[in-house]
C-alpha positions in Angstrom: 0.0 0.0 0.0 1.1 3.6 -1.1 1.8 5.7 2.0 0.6 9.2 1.9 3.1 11.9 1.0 4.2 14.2 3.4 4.3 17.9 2.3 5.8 20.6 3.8 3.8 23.8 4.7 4.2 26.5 2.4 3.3 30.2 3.2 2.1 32.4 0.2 3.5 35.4 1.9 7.3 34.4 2.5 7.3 32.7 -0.5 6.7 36.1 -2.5 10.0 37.6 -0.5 12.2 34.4 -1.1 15.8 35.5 -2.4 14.5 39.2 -2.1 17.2 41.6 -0.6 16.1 44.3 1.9 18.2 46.7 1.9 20.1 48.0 5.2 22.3 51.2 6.0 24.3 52.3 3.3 25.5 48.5 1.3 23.6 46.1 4.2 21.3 43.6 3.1 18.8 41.0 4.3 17.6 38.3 2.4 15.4 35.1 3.3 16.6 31.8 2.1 14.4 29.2 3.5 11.6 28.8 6.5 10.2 26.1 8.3 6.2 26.5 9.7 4.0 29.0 10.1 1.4 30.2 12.8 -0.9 26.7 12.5 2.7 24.8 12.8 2.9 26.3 16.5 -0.7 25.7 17.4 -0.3 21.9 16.1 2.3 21.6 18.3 1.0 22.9 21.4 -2.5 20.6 21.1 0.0 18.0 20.6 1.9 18.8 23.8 -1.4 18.9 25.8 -3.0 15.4 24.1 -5.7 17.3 22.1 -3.8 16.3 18.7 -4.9 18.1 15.8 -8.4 19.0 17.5 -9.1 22.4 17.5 -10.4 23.6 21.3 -9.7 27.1 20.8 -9.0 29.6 18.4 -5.9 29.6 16.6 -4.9 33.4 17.9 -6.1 32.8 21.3 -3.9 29.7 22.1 -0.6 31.7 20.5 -2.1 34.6 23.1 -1.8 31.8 25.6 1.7 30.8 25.0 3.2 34.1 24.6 1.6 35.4 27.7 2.8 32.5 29.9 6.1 32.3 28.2 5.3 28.4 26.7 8.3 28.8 24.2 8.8 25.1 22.6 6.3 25.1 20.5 7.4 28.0 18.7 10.6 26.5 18.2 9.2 24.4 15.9 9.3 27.5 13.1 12.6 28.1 11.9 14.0 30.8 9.5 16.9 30.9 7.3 18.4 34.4 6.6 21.7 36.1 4.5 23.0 38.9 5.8 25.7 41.6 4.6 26.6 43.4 7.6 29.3 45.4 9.3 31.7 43.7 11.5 31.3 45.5 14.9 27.8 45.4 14.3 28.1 41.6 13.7 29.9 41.1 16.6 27.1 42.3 18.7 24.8 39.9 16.3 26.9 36.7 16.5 26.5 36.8 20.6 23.0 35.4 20.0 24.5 31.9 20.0 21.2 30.1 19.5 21.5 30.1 16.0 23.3 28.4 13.3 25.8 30.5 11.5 28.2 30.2 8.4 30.2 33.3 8.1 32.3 34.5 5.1 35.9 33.7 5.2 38.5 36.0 4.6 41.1 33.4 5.4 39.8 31.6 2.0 38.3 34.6 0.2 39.3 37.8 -0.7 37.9 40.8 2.3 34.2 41.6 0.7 35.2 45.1 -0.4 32.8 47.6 1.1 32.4 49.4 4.5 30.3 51.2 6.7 30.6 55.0 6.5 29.0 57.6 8.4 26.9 60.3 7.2 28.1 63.8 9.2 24.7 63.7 10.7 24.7 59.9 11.4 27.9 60.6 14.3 26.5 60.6 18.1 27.7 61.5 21.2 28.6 58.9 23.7 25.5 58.7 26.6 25.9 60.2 30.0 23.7 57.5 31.1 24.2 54.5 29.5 28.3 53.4 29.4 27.7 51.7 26.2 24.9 53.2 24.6 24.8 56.8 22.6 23.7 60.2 22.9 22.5 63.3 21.1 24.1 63.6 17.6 26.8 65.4 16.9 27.2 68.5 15.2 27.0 68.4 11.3 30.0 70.6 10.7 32.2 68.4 13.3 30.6 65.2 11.7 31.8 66.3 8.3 35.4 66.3 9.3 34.9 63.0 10.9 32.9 61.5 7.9 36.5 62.6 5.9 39.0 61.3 8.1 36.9 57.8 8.3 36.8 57.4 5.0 40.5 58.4 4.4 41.2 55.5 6.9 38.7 53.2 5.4 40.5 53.9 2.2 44.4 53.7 3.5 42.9 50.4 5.3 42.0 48.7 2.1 44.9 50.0 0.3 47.2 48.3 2.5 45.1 45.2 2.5 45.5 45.1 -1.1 49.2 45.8 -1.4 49.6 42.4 1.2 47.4 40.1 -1.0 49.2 41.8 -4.5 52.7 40.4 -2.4 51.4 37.0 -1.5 50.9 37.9 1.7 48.7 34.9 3.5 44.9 35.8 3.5 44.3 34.9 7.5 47.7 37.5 8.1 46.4 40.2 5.3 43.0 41.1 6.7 44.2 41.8 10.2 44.3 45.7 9.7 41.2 45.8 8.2 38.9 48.1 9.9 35.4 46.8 12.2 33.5 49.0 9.5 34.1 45.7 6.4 31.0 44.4 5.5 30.9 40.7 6.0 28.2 38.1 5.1 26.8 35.1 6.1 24.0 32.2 6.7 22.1 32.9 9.6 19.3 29.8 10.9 17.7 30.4 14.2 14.1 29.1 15.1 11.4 31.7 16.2 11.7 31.2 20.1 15.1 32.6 19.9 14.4 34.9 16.9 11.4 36.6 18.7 14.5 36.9 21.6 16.6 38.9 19.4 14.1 41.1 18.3 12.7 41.7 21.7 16.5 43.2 22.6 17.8 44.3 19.4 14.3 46.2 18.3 14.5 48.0 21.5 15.0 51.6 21.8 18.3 51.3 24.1 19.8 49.0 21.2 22.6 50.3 19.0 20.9 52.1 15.6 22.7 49.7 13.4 21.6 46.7 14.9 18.3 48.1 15.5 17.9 49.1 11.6 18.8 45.4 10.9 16.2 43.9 13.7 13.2 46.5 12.4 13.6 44.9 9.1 13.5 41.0 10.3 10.8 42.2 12.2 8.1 44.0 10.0 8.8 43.1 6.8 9.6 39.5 7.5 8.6 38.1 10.6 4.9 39.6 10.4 4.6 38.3 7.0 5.4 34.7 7.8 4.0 34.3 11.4 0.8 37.6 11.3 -0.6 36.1 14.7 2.6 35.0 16.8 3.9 38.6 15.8 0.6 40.5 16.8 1.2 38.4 20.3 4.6 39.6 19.9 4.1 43.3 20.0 1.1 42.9 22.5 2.8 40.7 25.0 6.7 41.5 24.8 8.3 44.6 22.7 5.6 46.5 24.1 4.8 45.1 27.2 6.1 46.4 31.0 7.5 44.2 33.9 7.1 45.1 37.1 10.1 43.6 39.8 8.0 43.1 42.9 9.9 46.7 44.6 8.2 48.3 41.5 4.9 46.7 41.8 5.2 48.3 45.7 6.2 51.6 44.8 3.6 51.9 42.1 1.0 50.4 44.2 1.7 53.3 47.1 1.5 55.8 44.1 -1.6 55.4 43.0 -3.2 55.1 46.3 -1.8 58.9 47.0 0.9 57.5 49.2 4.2 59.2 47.6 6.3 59.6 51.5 6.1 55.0 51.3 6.8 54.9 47.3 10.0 57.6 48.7 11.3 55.3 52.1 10.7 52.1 49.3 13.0 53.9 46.4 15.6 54.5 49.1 15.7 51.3 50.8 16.5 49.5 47.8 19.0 52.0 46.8 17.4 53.7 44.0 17.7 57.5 45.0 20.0 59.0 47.4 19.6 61.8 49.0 23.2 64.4 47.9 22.9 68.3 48.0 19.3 68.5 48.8 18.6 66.8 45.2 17.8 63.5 44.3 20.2 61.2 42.5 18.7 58.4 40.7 20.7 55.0 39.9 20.3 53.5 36.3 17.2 51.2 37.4 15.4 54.2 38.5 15.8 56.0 35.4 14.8 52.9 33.6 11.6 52.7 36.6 10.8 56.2 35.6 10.4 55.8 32.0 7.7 52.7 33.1 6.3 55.4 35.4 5.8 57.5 32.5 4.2 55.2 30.3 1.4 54.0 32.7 0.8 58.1 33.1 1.8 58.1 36.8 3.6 61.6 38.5 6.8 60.9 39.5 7.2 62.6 43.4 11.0 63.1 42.8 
């Protein structure tokens, strides 16, 4: 007897984009290669999980609801997407910390350095952040950027020039590169399955995350991601990049706020270390700051 062939799920929309290259900063790119599931692939595999099988005892969008609000991750580690990249080096190295995925990277101890960098327009430079020790600040001034924007690409082009010169003299390709600047593009073949890809995006998407990384993490995001999964990203937005969490101090303090109790939200700020009391001013740690900005958002006045 013939057995019944298997076929994998194919999704209309992800199928339109296959091979197509977004493109990112100034010679970035993003392409999909392959995917595996879709939104019914994660609901399949949480009836399973439960003994319901393929019966349907809820709606498809309220059972993804349910797992991303109570953090039920495996099943959407059944999806898995397959992506090229072109992408500067010091923003990869931020990327390639993600070590849940599977990554091939170009090799510049077999090939010749992909020739292309990253420059910077002169209002693209920023200040470093006061607050944040490795995050950014205001922009810099356009007439000081424009000198910068010069000297980096003087260096970008010395850079390559020597590169060049070491490969023209036989120099070994592993030895040559080594004075090439973070700003080379590289490439690679990126696989990571939605779990940890909804991860990435939840830190890389976020406002405190480097503009780069960020431009790269907005694309995956909205032009892929909510193409191939509409419902887990819609649970996405809803239960994680936009959501708040409250530490239990928080949850306290905000409590005493809102019942017109600002002296206990004060004693629990200081007790925990949050605000100190120097020259008759407050002085706020980093996890206040980041407490205030929740404060903010729920439309609650700060009492310091």
């Amino acid at each position: 007897m013939r057995s019944k062939e298997t076929r994998r799920h194919k999704d209309a929309q992800l199928d339109k984009i296959l091979g197509q290259k977004y493109e990112v900063l100034d010679d970035g790119f993003i392409r999909v290669v392959d995917y595996l599931g879709s939104d019914s692939t994660i609901v399949q595999a949480a009836r399973v999980s439960y003994g319901a099988g393929t019966k349907k005892s809820s709606e498809d969008r309220a059972l993804i609801n349910y797992l991303m609000r109570h953090r039920h991750t495996t099943p959407f580690e059944m999806c898995e997407l397959k992506l090229h990249l072109r992408v500067p080096m010091d923003c990869w190295r931020q990327w390639i910390r993600h070590r849940t995925a599977n990554v091939n990277e170009y090799s510049t101890r077999y090939s010749i350095a992909i020739d292309s960098a990253r420059t910077t327009k002169p209002d693209e430079w920023r200040m470093q952040s006061t607050a944040n020790k490795q995050g950014s600040g205001n922009n810099i001034d356009v007439t000081l950027g424009e000198r910068l924007t010069k000297s980096e690409k003087e260096l970008q082009l010395y850079c390559r020039k020597v590169y060049e010169e070491r490969i023209r003299l036989g120099v070994a390709r592993e030895q040559a590169r080594k004075d090439l600047p973070l700003s080379t593009y590289t490439e690679a073949y990126w696989k990571i399955d939605l779990h940890n890809l909804l991860h990435f995006l939840a830190l890389r998407m976020a406002p405190e995350a480097q503009y780069e990384i960020r431009q790269y993490a907005n694309i995956i995001g909205h032009e892929i991601v909510k193409k191939w999964v509409p419902m887990t990203w819609e649970a996405f937005l809803d239960y994680r990049l936009n959501s708040l969490t409250l530490s239990s101090k928080e949850i306290s303090i905000v409590s005493n706020l809102i019942n017109d109790k600002p002296d206990e939200a004060l004693k629990i700020m200081c007790k925990n270390g949050m605000l100190t009391m120097e020259n008759k001013k407050w002085k706020q740690t980093g996890e206040a700051r980041e407490f205030e900005k929740k404060l903010k958002g729920l439309g609650i006045n700060i009492p310091w």
